[in-house]
C-alpha positions in Angstrom: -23.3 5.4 3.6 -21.2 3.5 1.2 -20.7 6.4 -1.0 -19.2 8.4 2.3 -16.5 5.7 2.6 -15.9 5.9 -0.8 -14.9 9.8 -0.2 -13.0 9.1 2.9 -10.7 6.8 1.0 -9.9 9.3 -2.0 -10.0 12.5 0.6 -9.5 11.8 4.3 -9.1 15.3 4.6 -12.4 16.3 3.7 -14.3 17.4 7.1 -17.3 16.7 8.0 -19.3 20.2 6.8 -18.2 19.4 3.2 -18.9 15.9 3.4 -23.0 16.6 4.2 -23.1 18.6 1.9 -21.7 16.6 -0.8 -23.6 13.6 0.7 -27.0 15.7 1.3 -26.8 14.4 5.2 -26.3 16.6 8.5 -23.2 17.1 10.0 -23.9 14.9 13.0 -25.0 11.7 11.2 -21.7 12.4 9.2 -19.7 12.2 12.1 -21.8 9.4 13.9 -21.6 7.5 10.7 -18.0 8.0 10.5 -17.3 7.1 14.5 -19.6 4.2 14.1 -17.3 2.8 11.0 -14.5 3.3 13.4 -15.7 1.6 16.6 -16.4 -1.8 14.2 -12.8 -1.4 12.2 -14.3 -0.5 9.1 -12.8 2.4 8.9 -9.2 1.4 10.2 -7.1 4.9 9.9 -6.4 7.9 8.2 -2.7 8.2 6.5 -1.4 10.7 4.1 0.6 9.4 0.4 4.0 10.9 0.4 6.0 11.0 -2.7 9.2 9.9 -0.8 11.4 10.3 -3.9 11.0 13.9 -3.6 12.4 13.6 -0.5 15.2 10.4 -1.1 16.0 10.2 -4.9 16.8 6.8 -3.7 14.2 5.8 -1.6 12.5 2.7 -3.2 9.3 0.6 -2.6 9.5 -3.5 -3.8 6.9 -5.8 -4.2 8.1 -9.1 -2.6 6.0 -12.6 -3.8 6.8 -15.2 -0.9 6.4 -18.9 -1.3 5.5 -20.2 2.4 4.7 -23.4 4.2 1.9 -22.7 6.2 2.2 -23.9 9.6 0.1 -26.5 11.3 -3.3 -25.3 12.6 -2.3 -21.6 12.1 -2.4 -21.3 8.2 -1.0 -18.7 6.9 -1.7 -16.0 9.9 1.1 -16.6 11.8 3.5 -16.2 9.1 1.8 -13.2 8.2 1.7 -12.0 11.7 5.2 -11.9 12.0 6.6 -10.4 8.7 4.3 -7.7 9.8 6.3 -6.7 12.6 9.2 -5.8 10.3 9.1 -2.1 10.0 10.5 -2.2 6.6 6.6 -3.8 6.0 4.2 -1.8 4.5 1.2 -4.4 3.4 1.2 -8.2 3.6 -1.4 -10.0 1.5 -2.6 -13.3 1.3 -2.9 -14.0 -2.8 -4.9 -16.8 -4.8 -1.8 -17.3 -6.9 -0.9 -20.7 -8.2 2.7 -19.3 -7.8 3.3 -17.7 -4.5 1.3 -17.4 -1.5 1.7 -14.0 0.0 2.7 -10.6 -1.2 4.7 -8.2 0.3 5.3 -4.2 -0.5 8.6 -3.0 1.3 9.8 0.7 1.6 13.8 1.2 2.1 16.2 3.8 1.4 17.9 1.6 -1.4 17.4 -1.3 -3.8 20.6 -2.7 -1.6 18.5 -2.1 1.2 15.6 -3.9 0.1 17.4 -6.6 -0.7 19.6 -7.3 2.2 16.2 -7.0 4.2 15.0 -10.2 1.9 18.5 -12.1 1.8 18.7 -11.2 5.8 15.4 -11.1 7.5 12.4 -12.5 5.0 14.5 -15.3 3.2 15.8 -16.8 6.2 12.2 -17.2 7.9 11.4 -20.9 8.7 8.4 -21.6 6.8 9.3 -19.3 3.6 10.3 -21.6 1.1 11.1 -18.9 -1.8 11.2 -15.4 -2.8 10.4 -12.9 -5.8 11.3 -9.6 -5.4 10.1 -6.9 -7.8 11.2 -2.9 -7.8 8.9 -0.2 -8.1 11.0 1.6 -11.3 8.2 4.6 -11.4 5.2 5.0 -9.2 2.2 6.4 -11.9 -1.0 6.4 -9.8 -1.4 5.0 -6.4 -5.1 5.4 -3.8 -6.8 7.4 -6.6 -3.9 10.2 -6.6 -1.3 10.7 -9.4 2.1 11.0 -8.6 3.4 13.3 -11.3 1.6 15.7 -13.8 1.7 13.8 -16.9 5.1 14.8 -19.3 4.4 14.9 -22.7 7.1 12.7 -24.9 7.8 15.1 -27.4 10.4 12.7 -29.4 7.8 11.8 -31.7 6.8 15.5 -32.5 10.2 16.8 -33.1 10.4 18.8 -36.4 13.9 17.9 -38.2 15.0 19.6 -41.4 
């Protein structure tokens, strides 16, 4: 049933009738397949992607990289556990980078938002040591879904006599 996961995570809204038939299954093993990947946390919820600058012109999304001490028989968890109670917090990753241990992506209503959350709440976190933050200037494709139809650059094609 991987390939039913696979559709849930590009079309959540896709029901349970057009799922067996895409899949070639009944409608009840669709839905016990699906409650089953929900009762072990495979399946962990169902969200929609908004294009919040349709909304906000300003609204911007920053990708944090956070150099942290790991505390003592906790790891990394702990830290983790409580920049994810900031509501600013969208994901928190744990990263194999030589450079920084743990990523962040952050949603505010400004760039001077974002940053006075890191200079305020991240930065000043015991065990973060240092902090990277990089805006999102233009999101192009994001969970399978394109965010704009694609505008031709016509400056190249321009015709001058």
């Amino acid at each position: 049933m991987d390939q039913l996961l696979k559709l849930l995570e590009q079309n959540a809204k896709l029901d349970n009738e057009q799922l067996s038939a895409i899949l070639g299954k009944n409608e009840e093993e669709i839905a016990e397949a699906i409650k089953e990947y929900e009762r072990e946390h495979v399946i962990i919820g169902y969200n929609a992607l908004v294009n919040w600058e349709k909304i906000d012109p300003n609204d911007c999304t920053a990708v944090i990289e956070l150099k942290v001490q790991p505390k003592r028989d906790y790891g990394y968890d702990e830290i983790a556990a409580e920049i994810m109670n900031f509501d600013e917090v969208q994901t928190v990753w744990l990263m194999s980078s030589s450079s920084y241990d743990l990523s962040v992506i952050v949603r505010g209503h400004s760039f001077k938002d974002i940053s006075m959350f890191v200079a305020k709440r991240l930065a000043t976190l015991d065990s973060v040591t240092s902090t990277a933050t990089n805006f999102v200037l233009k999101r192009y494709k994001e969970h399978f879904f394109r965010f704009e139809d694609q505008v031709k650059d016509e400056r190249r094609h321009l015709n001058i006599d």
